[in-house]
N, C-alpha and C positions, 0 to 999 in steps of 0.2 A: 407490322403493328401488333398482332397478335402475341408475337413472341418478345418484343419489349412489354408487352400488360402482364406474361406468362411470369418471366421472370421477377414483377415485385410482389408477383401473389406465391411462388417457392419464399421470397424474403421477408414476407408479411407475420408467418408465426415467430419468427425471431426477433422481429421486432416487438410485435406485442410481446414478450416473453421478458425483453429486456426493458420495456414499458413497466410491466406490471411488479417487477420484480426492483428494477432501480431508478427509474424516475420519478415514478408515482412516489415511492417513498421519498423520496428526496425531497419533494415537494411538500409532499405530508410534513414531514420534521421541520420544514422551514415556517412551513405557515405554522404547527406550535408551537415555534419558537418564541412568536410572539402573543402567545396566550397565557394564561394562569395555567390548566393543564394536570390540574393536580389528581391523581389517582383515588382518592380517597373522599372526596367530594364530586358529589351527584350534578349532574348536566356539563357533565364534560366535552370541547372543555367549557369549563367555565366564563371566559371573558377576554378580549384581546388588550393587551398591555402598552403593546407597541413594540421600543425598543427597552425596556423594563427588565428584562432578564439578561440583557446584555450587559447595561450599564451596573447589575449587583454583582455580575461576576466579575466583572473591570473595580469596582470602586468598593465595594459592599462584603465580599468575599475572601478570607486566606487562605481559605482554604484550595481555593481557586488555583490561587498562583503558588501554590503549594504543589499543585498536580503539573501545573506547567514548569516549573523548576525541576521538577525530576522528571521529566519526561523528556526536558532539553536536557539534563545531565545523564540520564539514559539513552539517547540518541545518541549523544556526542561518544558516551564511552563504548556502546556497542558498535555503530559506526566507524570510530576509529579504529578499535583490538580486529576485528573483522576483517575489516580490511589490508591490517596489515598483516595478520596469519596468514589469511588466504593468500596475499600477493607473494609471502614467501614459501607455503605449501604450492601455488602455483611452479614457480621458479622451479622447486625439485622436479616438480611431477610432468613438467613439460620436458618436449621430445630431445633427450640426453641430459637429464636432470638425474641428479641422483637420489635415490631411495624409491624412483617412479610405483614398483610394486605391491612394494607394502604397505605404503601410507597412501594410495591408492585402493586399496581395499575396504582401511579405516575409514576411510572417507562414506563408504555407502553406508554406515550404519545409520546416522544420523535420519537420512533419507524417509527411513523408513516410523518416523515418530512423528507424529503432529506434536504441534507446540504445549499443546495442555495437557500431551504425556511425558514430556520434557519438563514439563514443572512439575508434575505429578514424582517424577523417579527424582530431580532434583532433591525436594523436599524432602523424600524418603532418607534420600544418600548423605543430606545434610542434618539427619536427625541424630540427636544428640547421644541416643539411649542405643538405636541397634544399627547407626547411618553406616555408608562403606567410608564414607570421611572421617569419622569420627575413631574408625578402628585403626585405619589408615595413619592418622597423624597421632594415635595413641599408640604405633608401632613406631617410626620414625621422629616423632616430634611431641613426646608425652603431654609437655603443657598444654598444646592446643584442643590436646583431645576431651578437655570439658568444656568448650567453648561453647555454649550457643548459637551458631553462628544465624539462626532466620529469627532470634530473637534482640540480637543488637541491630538496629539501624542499619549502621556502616554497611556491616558484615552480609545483612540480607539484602541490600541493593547491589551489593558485589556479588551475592548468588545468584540474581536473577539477571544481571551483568553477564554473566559466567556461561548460565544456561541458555541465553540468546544467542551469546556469538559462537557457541560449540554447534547450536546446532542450525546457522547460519554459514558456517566455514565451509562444507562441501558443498553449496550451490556458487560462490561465489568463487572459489578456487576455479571449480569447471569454469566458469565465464573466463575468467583471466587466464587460464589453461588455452581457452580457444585463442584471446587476443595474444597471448607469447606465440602462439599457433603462425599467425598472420605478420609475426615480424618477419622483414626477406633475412635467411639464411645467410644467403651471398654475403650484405653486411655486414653478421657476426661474426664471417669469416676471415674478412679484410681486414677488421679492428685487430682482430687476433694475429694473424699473419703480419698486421705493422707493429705488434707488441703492445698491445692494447692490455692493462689489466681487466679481469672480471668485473672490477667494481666500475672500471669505465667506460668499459660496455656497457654494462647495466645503466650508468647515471646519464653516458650521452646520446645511447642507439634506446635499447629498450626500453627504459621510461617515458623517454617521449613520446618514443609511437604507443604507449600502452597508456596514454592518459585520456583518449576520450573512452576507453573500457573501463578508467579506472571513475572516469567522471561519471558515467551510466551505474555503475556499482555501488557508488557511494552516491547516487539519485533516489533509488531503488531501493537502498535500504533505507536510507534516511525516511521513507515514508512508511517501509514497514514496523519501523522500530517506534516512527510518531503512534500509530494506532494502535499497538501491541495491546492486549488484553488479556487472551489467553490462557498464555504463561503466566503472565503475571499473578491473575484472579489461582489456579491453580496452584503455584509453589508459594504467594505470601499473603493472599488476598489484599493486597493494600496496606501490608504492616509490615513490624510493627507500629500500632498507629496508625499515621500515613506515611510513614518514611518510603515507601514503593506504591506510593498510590501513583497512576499515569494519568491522564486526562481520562482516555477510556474508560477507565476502574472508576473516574471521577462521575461519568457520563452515567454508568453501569449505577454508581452507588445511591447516587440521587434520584435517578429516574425510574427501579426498580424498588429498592427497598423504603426511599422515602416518597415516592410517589409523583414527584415532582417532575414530571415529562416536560413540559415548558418549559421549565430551566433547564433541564437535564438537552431537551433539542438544543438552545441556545450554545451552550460549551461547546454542542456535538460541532456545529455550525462554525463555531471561534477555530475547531481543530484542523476543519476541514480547510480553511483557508489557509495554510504555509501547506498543506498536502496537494492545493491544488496548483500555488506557487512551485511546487517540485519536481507534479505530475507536467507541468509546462516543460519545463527544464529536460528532465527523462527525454518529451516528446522530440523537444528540437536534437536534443542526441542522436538519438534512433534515427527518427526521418533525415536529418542535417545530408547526411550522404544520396538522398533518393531526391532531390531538390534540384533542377536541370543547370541554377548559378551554385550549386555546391563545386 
C-alpha cells in the first residue's frame, strides 16, 4: 500500500506542472470567452455576454471568415505540397533508393531553424532590393526580378506557402522513411521477379501498406498548419492587408493589439475545435494497433 501512495506522489509534480501550465489556462480562455474582456477598460473583465462573441464572429464579422479562408486554403496547400515531396524524397531515401546520401544531408538543415527563423530568412530572401530571389531570378529570369513578391497577395501567401512546407519536408520524409522501412522486402521482391513494373509496385504493394503513415502525416500536419502563427507573424505579419492573415494572427491581432481578449478567446475556442476533431483522429491511428480487437 505504501508503494501504490509512493508512486502518485513521484507523478504528482507532473501533474500539477501540466495543471498549471495547460488546463488552467484552457479553462481561463473559455470562461473569457464569454465576457467583454477588453484590455483597455478598468474591472476586467468587465461583464459576461454569454454566447455574444461567438455569434459576432459567425454572423457580424469578415473579417472573421476572412482568416478562416486562408487558413483552410493554407492547410490544404501546405498539407498537400508536403506531403507529397516528402512521400517522394522518402521513396529515394529509403533503403535502395537513389540519391540516399546527399539529399539526405539536405534534409538536416531545415532541422535546425525554428519557424520564426524560417520567416524571418524567407522575408529577407524575398526582399526585393538585396533578396537571394530577387538576384536569382534577375540572373535566369530578368522580368521577375522586380517583382515584389511579399507585397502582392498571391505571391505572399505562396511564400509563406513555400516557407512551411520547406521546412516541414524533413520531419515528414523521416516518418514515411521509417513506414517504406516496414514494407516486407520479400514482397517487393516477388512483384519484381513476376515482372511487376516500379509504378506497380508502388501503386499496389507500397501504397497500401504506407497509407495509415500516410493518414497519421497528413493528421499531424493538418493541425500544425491550422494553428501556424509564427512564421506567419514573422515573414508577412498578416499582409498584405489580410491576404495571410490565419486564425491565429486573427487571435493574436485582436486580443493583443486591440485589446479585445473575449473576443479574441472566443475565435481562439472556434479554432480549437476541427484541431480537436484531428487530434481524435491522429489518436485512433496511433493507438488503433495497441487495441487487443485491433
Amino acid at each position: 500500500m505504501r508503494d501504490d501512495r509512493l508512486k502518485y506522489l513521484f507523478v504528482l509534480p507532473a501533474v500539477a506542472v501540466v495543471f498549471a501550465t495547460a488546463v488552467w489556462p484552457l479553462a481561463e480562455s473559455l470562461r473569457l470567452s464569454f465576457t467583454v474582456g477588453r484590455l483597455n477598460r478598468p474591472g476586467f473583465p468587465q461583464g459576461y455576454l454569454g454566447l455574444e462573441n461567438y455569434l459576432w464572429a459567425f454572423f457580424e464579422e469578415p473579417a472573421f471568415w476572412n482568416s478562416v479562408r486562408v487558413t483552410a486554403l493554407y492547410t490544404f496547400a501546405t498539407v498537400s505540397l508536403t506531403t507529397l515531396i516528402a512521400l517522394g524524397l522518402a521513396l529515394l531515401l529509403a533503403p535502395g533508393g537513389r540519391l540516399r546520401g546527399g539529399v539526405q544531408t539536405l534534409l538536416i538543415l531545415p532541422f535546425a531553424m525554428s519557424p520564426a527563423l524560417i520567416g524571418v530568412s524567407f522575408r529577407f530572401m524575398f526582399n526585393p532590393e538585396f533578396g537571394l530571389f530577387d538576384a536569382f531570378f534577375g540572373f535566369l529570369l530578368p522580368p521577375l526580378a522586380e517583382v515584389s513578391w511579399l507585397a502582392d497577395p498571391a505571391l505572399a501567401f505562396s511564400v509563406c506557402v513555400m516557407a512551411d512546407v520547406w521546412g516541414w519536408i524533413p520531419f515528414l520524409t523521416l516518418v514515411l522513411i521509417g513506414g517504406l522501412a516496414a514494407v516486407p522486402r520479400e514482397t517487393l521482391e516477388a512483384a519484381a521477379v513476376d515482372g511487376a513494373s516500379g509504378w506497380r509496385v508502388f501503386k499496389d504493394i507500397t501504397l497500401p501498406q504506407l497509407v495509415p503513415v500516410l493518414g497519421v502525416v497528413v493528421i499531424l500536419k493538418s493541425v500544425f498548419s491550422l494553428k501556424t502563427f509564427d512564421q506567419v507573424y514573422m515573414l508577412t505579419n498578416g499582409g498584405p492587408g489580410t491576404a495571410t492573415q490565419t486564425l491565429s494572427h486573427y487571435v493574436y491581432f485582436n486580443g493583443l493589439k486591440y485589446g479585445q481578449l473575449g473576443y479574441s478567446a472566443a475565435v481562439a475556442w472556434l479554432m480549437v475545435v476541427p484541431m480537436i476533431a484531428l487530434t481524435w483522429l491522429y489518436a485512433r491511428y496511433v493507438f488503433r494497433g495497441s487495441r487487443p480487437d485491433s
